[in-house]
TORZAVO-508284 format. One record per residue (C-alpha): x negated, y, z; residue in three letters. Coordinates in steps of 0.1 Angstrom, whole numbers, plus 5000, padded with zeros to 4 digits. Layout:
<pts>
XYZALA;...
</pts>
This chain:
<pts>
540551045784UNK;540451355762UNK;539551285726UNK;537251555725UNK;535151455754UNK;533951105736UNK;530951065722UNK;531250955692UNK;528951005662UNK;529951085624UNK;529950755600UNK;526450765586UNK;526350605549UNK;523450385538UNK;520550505521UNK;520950555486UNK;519150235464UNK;516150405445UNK;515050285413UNK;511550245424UNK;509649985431UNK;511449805402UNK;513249445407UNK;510849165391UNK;513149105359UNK;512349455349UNK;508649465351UNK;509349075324UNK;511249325302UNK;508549615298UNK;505949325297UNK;507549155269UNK;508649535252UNK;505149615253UNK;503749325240UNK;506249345213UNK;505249685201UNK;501049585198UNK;502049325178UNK;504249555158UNK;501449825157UNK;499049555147UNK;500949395122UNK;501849825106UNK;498049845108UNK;496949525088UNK;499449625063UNK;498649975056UNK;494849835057UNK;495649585028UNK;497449865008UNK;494050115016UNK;492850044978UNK;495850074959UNK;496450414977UNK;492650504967UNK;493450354930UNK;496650564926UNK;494850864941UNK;491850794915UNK;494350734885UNK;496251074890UNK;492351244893UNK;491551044857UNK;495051184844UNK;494451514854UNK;490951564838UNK;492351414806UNK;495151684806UNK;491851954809UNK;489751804783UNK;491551544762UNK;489051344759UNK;490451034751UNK;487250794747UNK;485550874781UNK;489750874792UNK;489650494784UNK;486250394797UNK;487350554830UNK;490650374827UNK;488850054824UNK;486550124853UNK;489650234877UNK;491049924867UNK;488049714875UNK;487249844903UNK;490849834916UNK;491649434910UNK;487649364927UNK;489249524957UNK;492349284956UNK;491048964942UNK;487948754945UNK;484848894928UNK;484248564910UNK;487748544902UNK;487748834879UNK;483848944876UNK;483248774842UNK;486648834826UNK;486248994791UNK;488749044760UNK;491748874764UNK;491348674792UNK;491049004811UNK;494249154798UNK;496048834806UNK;494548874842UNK;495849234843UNK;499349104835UNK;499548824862UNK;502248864888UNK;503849174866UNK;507649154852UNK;507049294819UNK;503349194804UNK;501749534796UNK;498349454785UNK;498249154760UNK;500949254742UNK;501749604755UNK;499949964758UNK;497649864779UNK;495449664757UNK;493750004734UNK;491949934771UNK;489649694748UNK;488649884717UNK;489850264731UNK;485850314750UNK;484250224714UNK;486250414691UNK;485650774672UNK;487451024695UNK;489451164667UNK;490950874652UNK;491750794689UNK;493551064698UNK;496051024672UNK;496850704674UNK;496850694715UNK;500350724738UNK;498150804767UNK;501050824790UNK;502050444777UNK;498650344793UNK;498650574825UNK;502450384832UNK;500850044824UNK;497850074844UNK;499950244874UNK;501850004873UNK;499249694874UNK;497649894903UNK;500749954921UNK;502249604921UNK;500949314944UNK;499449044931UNK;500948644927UNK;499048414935UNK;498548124892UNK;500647864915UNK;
</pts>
């Protein structure tokens, strides 16, 4: 028989394996990717939410800074200072914790939780007297930039929890 009258076919190779649908160990992987990355989102979230007043505070103090560099008033400067600062703790502690703090026990407060105490001892506590003193005797004794550091600072670090 002549080799060219037999009727043979060409080899015919498999279809190629697509990628689609995908195998079930695939579709465990994606679930558990995507379930990964909500609780990654959520977790990003709640944190930036927490932080939400200390970047308002921070914000607020460079504002207060700012209008003292324009008018140098250093008596309505401190009374602002004190009000920031109030304000600021309310948002991260409980109201009754810190509501009825006054004097001392207030600057104590303040320094809770930081490395170096900056209001007891430190430039932070002309925060006591500074709102009910003569602006002119103030200004010259005030380092205003002392205070700005000490009160960024208290605004900018976490705080400890007494135990």
């Amino acid at each position: 028989m002549d080799p060219q009258q037999i009727p043979l076919r060409d080899l015919h190779l498999p279809e190629m394996v697509g990628w689609w649908p995908l195998a079930p160990g695939w579709w465990v992987v994606i679930g558990l990717a995507v379930v990964g990355l909500v609780l990654l989102l959520r977790r990003l979230l709640r944190k930036r939410a927490r932080s939400a007043a200390r970047r308002h505070a921070l914000r607020q103090l460079n504002s207060l800074v700012a209008d003292y560099e324009r008018h140098h008033d250093v008596v309505a400067f401190g009374a602002q200072m004190s009000r920031l600062l109030r304000r600021a703790m309310l948002a991260y502690a409980p109201r009754q914790e810190i509501a009825g703090l006054t004097g001392d026990e207030w600057l104590a407060w303040l320094d809770r939780g930081l490395e170096v105490p900056q209001f007891v001892n430190g430039p932070g506590r002309v925060l006591l007297e500074l709102p009910y003193r003569d602006a002119d005797s103030a200004a010259t004794s005030l380092d205003v930039y002392r205070l700005v550091t000490a009160v960024r600072q208290r605004v900018a670090t976490p705080l400890r929890s007494k135990h």
